[in-house]
Structure formats: structure tokens, C-alpha cells
C-alpha positions in Angstrom: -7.3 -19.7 12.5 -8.7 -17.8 9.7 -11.7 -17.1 10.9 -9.5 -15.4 14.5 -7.8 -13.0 11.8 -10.7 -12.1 10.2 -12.5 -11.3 13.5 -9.4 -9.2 14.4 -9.1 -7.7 11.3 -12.9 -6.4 11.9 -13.0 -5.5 15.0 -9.7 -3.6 14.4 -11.8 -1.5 11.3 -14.7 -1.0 13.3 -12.6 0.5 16.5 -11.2 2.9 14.1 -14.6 3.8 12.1 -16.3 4.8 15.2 -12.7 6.7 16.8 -13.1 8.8 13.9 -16.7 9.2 13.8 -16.3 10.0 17.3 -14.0 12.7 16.8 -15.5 14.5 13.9 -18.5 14.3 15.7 -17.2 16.0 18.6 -14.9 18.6 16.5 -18.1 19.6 14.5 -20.6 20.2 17.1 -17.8 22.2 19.0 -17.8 24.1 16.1 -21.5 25.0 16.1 -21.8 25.5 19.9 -23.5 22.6 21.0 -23.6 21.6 25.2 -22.8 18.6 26.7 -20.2 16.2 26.1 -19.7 17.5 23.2 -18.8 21.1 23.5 -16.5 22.7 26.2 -16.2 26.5 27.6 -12.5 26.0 28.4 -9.7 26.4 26.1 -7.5 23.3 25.6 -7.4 20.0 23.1 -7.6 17.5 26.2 -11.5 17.2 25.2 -10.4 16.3 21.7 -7.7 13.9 22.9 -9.6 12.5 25.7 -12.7 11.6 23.3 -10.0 9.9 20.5 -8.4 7.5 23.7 -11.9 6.8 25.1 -13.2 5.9 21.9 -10.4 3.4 21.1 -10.3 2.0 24.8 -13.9 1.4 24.5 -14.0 -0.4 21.0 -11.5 -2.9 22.3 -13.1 -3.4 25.4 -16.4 -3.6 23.5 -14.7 -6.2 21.3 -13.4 -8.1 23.7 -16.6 -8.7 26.6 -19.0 -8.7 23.4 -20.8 -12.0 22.8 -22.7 -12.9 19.2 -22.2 -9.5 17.6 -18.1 -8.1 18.1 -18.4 -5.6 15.3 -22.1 -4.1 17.3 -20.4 -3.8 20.2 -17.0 -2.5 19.4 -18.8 0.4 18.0 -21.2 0.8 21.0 -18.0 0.6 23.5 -16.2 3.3 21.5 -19.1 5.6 21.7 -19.5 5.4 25.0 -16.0 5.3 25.5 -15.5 8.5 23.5 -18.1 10.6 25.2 -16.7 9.6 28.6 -13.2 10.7 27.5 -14.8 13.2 25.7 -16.5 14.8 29.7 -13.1 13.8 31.1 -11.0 15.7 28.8 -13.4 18.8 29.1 -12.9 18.7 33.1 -9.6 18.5 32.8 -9.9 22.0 30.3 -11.3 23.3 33.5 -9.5 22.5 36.0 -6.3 23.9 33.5 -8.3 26.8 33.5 -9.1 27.8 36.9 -5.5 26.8 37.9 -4.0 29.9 35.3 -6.6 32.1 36.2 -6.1 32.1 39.9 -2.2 32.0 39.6 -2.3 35.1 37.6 -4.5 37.0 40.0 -3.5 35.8 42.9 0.5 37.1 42.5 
């Protein structure tokens, strides 16, 4: 039984270690104008939001499916979850986008 709240209490740290790193990550190369996943043209937080979400959906679901090494792959889930919420999140800015720009010319 100990050793179940231990593992728990692990996994639990590392999901919200790499959420974090995630984030700042994502927030600082914003900041200096980097492409990708981890930069986006539009206007919005949803990039932000949708990297923090993916990044803890990933960690648990890299916790949980992981076999010998749960703290490994909680952090490799939330990274990957992060920069797929991360691209979501920045379509999302874009689609927002588009919508207000047309509404406003099109009226």
C-alpha cells in the first residue's frame, strides 16, 4: 500500500514539473519569436491554455500506459501532450481570428 502512494505521489510531482516546464517553455519562446508549436501569429491565450491541459492529460496518460519507468514517461506524455495542445490551441487563435476579421468586413 505504501509503495501505491508513493508511486502516486510521484507521478503526481512529475505531471506537474513538466506542465510547468511546458508552459514556461512555451510563454518564453513566444516571447522571443520562435515558430512552431511554440509561437502563434494570432492573438488569444487558447495556445497557452491548450499547452497547460495537454501537458497534464498527457502526464497522466503517460503515467498510467507506462511500464518500468512511470516518472520517464509521465514527463514524455506531458510533453508531447503539451505541444499537441499547444498546435491545437494556436488553431483555435486562428480560426478566432479569421471569424472577427471577416465579420467585421463583411457587414
Amino acid at each position: 500500500m505504501r509503495n501505491v502512494k508513493t508511486k502516486a505521489i510521484s507521478g503526481a510531482a512529475a505531471m506537474l514539473l513538466a506542465g510547468a516546464t511546458a508552459l514556461g517553455a512555451a510563454t518564453s519562446a513566444q516571447a522571443a519569436g520562435i515558430g512552431g508549436v511554440t509561437s502563434c501569429g494570432a492573438n488569444g491565450g487558447k495556445q497557452e491554455a491548450g499547452a497547460l491541459i495537454g501537458a497534464l492529460v498527457g502526464g497522466v496518460i503517460g503515467n498510467k500506459v507506462g511500464g518500468s519507468k512511470p516518472a520517464m514517461e509521465t514527463v514524455v506524455g506531458a510533453g508531447v501532450g503539451a505541444a499537441a495542445g499547444s498546435a491545437i490551441g494556436c488553431q483555435m487563435q486562428h480560426k478566432r481570428e479569421q471569424f472577427f476579421f471577416n465579420y467585421r468586413y463583411s457587414t
